[in-house]
N, C-alpha and C positions, 0 to 999 in steps of 0.2 A: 504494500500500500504506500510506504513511504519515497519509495521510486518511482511509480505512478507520478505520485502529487508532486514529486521534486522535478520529474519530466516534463508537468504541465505548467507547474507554476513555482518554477526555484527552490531550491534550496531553504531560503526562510522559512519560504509557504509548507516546506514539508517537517518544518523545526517546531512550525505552530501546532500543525496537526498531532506530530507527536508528542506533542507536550499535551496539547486538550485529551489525546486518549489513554496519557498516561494519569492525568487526574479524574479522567469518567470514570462513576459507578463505586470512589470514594465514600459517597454517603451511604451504599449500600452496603458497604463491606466486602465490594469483589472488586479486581483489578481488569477493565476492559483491555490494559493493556497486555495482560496476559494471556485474556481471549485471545486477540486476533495474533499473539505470538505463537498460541497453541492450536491454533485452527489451521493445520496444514499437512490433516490426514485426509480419509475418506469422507465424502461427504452423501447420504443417501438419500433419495429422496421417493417415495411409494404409493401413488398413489394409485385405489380400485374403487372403480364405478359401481354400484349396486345393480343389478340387472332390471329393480322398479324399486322405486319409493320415489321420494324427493327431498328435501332438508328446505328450510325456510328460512334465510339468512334477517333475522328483527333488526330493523333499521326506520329512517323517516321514509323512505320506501322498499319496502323486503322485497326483496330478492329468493325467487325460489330457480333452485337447483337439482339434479339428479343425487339422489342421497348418495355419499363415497364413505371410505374410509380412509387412514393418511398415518403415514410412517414417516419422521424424519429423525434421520441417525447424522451427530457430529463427532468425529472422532476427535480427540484430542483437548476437548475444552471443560469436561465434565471436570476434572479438579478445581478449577477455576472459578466452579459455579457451584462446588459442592455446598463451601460453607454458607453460601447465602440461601439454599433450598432448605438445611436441613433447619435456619431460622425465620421461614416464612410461616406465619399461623395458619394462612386461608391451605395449607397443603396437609393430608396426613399421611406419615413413611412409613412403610414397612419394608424389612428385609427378606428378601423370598431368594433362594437359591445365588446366592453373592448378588445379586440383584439389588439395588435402591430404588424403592419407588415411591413416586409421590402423588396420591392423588387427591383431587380438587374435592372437597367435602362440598362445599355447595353447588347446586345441580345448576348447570349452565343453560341460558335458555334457548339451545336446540336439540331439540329431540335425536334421541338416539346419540349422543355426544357425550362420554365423560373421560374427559381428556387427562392422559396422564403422562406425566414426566418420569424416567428411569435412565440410572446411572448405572451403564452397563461396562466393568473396568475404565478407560479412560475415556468412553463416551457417552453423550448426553443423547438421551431418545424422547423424541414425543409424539403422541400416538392419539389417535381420536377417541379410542378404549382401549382396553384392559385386553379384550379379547381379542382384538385384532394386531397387537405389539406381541401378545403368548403366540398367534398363527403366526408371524414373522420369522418370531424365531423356532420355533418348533422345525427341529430336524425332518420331522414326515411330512410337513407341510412342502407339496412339489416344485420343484426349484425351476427359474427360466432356464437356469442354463443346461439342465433334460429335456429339452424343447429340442427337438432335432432342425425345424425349422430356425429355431433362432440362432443354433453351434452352425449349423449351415451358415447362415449368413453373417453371420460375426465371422467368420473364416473368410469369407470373400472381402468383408473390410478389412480385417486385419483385426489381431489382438491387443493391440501395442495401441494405447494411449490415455489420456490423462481425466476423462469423462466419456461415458456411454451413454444414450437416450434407447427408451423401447416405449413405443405408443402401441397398443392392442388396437383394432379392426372396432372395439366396444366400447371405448372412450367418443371416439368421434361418432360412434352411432348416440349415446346417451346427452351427447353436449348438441347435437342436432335437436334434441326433445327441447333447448329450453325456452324459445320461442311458445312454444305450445303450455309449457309449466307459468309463464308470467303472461300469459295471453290478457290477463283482467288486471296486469298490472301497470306502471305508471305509462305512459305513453309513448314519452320519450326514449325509457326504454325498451318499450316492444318495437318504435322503429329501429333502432339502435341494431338489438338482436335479429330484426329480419334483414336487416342490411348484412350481418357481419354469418349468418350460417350459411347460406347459400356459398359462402369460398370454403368455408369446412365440406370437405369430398369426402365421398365414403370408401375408403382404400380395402381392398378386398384383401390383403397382408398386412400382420403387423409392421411398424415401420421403427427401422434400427437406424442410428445415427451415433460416430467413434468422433471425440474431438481429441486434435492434440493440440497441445501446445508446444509454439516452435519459436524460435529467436527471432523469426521476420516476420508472426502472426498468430494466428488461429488457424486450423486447418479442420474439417469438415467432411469425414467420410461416412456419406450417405446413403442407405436404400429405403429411397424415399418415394409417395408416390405422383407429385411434382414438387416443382420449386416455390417455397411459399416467400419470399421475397417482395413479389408485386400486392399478393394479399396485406401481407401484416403492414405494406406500407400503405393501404389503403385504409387499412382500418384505424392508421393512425392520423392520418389526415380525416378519417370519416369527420371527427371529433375538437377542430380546432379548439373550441372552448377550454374544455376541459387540458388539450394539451399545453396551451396558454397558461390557463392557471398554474400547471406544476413547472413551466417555465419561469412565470411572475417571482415563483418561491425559490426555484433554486437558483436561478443565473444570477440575481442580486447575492445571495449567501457568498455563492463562489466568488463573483465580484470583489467584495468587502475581502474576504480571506485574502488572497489574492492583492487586493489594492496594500492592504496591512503588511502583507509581505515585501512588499514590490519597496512601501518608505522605510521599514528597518533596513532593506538590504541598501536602500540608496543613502541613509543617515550613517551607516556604517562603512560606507565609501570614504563617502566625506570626510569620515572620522580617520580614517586611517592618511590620506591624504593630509589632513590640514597636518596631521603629526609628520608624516615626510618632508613635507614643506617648512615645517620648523627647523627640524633635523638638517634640512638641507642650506636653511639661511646659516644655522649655527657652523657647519663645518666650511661652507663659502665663505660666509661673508656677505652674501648678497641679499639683497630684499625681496625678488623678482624671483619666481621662478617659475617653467613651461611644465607641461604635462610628465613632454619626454624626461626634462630632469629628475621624476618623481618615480613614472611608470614604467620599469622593463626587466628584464631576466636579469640586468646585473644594476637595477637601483633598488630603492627603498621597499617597492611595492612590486611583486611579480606580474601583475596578472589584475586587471579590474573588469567586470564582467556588466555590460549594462542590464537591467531590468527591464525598462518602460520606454527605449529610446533616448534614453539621456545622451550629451554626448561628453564628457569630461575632458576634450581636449578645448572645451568653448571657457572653463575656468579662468580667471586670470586671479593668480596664486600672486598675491602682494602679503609682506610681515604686519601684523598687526589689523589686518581685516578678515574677516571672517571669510571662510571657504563658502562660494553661493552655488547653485547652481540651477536652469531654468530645464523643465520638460518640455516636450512638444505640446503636453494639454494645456500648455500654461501654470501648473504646478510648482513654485519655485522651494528649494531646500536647500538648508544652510547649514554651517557649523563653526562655533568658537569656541575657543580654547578659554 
């Protein structure tokens, strides 16, 4: 994460980030910063459609859905999160077979839902029941990879990489129903959903998809039953609004993170400058001095790296006035000793 952020936005920008996630989660008594240190095993995730029911998602307008069930396994983070599970009240633990489990005493309001958290050696699981986290793991419960159709074709991708995807032929049949499940629901979204199933096809094979990761990208080997590219970028333009909205909220955040980094790293230019520039009258003699006398492989300062377009050779370095410097936005930054 912290190369990402230092990729997109310096060095600073990635000094801020690790510092705010080494104090999240403080008042909880867990270290976020050790989550995302320890979050770099398997990561699982399981989802099965019911063959009928529905689930009714309570909201200011509900949302009904194909009833599922839902496995998600984190490897590596479950230490990290123990101590604060085993002091939550609304949870009650039991230990079952080295098993830690934790489940939610008060009944949640969707039917058929009592979601439970378990610490299984170093990972954390959450599961929408009790009985469907026991069929997971349970040995005789029959495994995909004895599916002769799916070792067939995981052999034609290849074995080798760093995320798998497997969609069944009965997911996209169930998510086709949900037009017809919210038919008396808000309006908006019943056009919403008769715009967006018509691109969900009904794939007569399950569909396998290997990603690896690679030093010049993402790579994507798939037996698919077309290319959903033009869909999902349909369905993201169907919706300006809404994509607006989570625009409005994130590109300002980023913005500000980002702008904050951009004037430490530029004040701390300056900083090192005005001090070479000192350094440099003292052993001169002189008042006056140029960029070049301050910045290169064998002066004061190796290397100075702009942020925002500054340009540090526009300075005029005088003893006893302040280092100034202007940005392209008109942003002006300074420094005195």
């Amino acid at each position: 994460m912290r190369a990402i952020v230092a990729r997109v936005a310096g060095e600073a920008a990635a000094n801020i980030v690790d510092t705010q996630i080494k104090s999240a989660g403080k008042q909880a008594g867990i270290s976020a910063y050790d989550i995302v240190q320890s979050w770099k095993g398997r990561t699982t995730f399981v989802l099965r459609f019911a063959k009928d029911g529905s689930i009714t998602i309570p909201a200011k307008q509900p949302l009904t859905i194909p009833a599922f069930s839902l496995l998600l396994r984190f490897d590596g983070i479950a230490p990290s999160l123990k101590p604060l599970l085993d002091n939550v009240p609304v949870f009650e633990k039991s230990e079952v077979g080295g098993l830690s489990l934790y489940s939610l005493k008060a009944q949640v309001p969707v039917e058929g839902w009592a979601p439970l958290l378990a610490i299984d050696g170093n990972a954390l699981c959450l599961a929408t029941s009790r009985a469907f986290f026991d069929e997971c793991l349970d040995a005789a419960t029959p495994r995909l990879a004895a599916n002769p159709e799916f070792a067939a074709t995981l052999d034609r991708l290849g074995r080798e990489g760093n995320g798998l995807t497997y969609v069944s032929t009965n997911t996209f049949a169930r998510l086709r129903t949900l037009p017809e499940l919210n038919r008396a629901g808000d309006p908006e979204l019943v056009r919403a959903l008769n715009f967006v199933m018509p691109h969900f096809q009904q794939p007569t094979k399950p569909l396998l998809s290997v990603r690896t990761n690679r030093p010049d990208g993402v790579l994507f080997r798939s037996a698919w039953n077309a290319s959903l590219k033009q869909d999902l970028a349909a369905v993201v333009v169907y919706n300006p609004v809404t994509i607006g909205m989570m625009s409005a909220m994130a590109i300002p955040a980023f913005q500000k993170v980002r702008a904050n980094s951009q004037e430490k790293t530029i004040q701390n230019n300056l900083r090192q400058l005005s001090a070479a520039a000192e350094q440099y009258y003292l052993e001169t003699g002189n008042t006056h001095a140029a960029y070049d006398d301050l910045v290169g492989p064998d002066r004061y300062i190796g290397e100075l790296k702009p942020v925002a377009g500054e340009n540090y050779r526009s300075i005029i370095f005088k003893q006893g006035a302040p280092v100034r410097i202007t940005l392209p936005d008109g942003r002006v930054f300074q420094h005195s000793e």
